[in-house]
N, C-alpha and C positions, 0 to 999 in steps of 0.2 A: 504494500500500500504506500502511494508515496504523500508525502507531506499535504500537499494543496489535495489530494482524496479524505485523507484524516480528518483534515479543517472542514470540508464542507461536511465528511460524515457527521462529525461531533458537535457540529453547529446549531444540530436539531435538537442536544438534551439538552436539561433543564437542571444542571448542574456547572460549576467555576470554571470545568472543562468545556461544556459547551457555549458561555458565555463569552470564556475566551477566544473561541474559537469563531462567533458572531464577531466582535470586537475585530477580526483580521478582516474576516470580509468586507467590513466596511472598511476599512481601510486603507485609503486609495493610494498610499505611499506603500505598501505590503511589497514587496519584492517578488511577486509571483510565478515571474517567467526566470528565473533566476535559480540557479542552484540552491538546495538542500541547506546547505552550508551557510550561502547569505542569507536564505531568509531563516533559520533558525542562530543566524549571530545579528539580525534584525530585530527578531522579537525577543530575544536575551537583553538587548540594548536598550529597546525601547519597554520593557518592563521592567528595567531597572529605574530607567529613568522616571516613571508612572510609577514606582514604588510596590509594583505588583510581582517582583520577582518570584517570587514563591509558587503564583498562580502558573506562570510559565515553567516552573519546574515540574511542577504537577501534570501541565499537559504536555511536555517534551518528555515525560515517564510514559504518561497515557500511549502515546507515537512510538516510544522504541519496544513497549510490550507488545505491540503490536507486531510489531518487523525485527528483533534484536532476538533472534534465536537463544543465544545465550541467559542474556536478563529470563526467557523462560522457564531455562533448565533451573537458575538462582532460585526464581519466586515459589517454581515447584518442589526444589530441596527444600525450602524454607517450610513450606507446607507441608509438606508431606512428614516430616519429622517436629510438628506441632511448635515451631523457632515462633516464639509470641514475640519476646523480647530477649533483651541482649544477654541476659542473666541466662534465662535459657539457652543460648549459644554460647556461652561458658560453661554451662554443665554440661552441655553435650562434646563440648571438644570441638567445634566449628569456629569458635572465636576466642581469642584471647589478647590480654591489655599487651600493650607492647609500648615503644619511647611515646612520650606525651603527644608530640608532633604528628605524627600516626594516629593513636586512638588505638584502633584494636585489629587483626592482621584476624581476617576472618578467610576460611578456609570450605571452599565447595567440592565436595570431588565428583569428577567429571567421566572420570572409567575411561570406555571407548566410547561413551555415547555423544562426544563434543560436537558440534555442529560443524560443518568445513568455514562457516563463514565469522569464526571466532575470534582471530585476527582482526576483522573489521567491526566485529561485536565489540570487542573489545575498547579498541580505541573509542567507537561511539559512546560507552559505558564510561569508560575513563575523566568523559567531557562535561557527566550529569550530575546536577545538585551541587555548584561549589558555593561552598559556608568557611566565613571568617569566623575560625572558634581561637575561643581566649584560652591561653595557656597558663601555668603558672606564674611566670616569671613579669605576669604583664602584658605579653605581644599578643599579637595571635598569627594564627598560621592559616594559610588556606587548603580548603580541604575539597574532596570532590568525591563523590557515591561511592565511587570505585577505583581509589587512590593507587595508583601504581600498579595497575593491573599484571597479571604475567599465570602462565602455567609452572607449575612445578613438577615435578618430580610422579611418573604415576599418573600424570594429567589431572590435579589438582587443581581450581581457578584459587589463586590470592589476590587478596586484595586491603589495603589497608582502611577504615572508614572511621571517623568519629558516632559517637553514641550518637546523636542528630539524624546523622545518616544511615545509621542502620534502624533507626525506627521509623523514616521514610522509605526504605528500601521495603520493611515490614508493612507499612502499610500502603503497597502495592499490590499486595497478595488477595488474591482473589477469593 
């Protein structure tokens, strides 16, 4: 499904997603003959700007669970092994606290069953939900859904995320 299919799909509920997704259409500045990429760094910008950034992460989630093979294998391990919250993925061994900077280096495994199109899942995944989270010392760091994505060992997905983001990752889940 590609982007401008998304928006007019989603444009008909009656939900933040679909309002959002009203709010393009009319929007006569929309970049819509335009690559993927401008117009989801369009509406990243301009929801920033509008103060509604949150609502665009919600609906560029909505969009790659749609099409991001991988984020489905994510949302289904999450389910399927009852992952409510983070504490739950601590006691199961899926996640664990690691440097502050990080957050927590959570742990999918993948078997043989990885999509071919993972690599590109990937980096899409890589790119969602970045949060200024405060550290101790003061600063803060930026962080993103799926901080430093990579396979490991065994075809494992890692990924590093703050608490924030793993309880928007969670509630993704269908």
């Amino acid at each position: 499904m590609t982007l401008n299919e998304f928006i007019a799909e989603f444009s008909s509920l009656d939900n933040s997603t679909g309002n959002f997704a009203k709010k393009i259409l009319d929007d006569e500045r929309f970049p819509a003959e335009q690559s993927e990429r401008q117009m989801l760094d369009y509406l990243d910008f301009e929801s920033r700007k509008e103060g509604v950034n949150s609502t665009f992460q919600r609906f560029l989630a909505e969009f790659r669970k749609k099409n991001n093979k991988t984020l489905k294998i994510v949302l289904n391990f999450l389910k399927e092994n009852n992952i409510q919250s983070l504490n739950d993925a601590n006691e199961k061994g899926i996640a664990m606290g690691y440097v502050e900077a990080c957050g927590y280096i959570v742990t999918i495994p993948l078997g043989n069953d990885y999509p071919s199109s993972i690599s590109k899942d990937m980096d899409q995944l890589g790119e969602m939900n970045m949060q200024w989270v405060d550290i101790s010392n003061g600063e803060q760091v930026q962080s993103f859904l799926f901080d430093g994505p990579n396979l490991g060992d065994g075809i494992p997905l890692r990924f590093c995320c703050q608490e924030i983001q793993f309880n928007f990752l969670l509630s993704l889940i269908d």
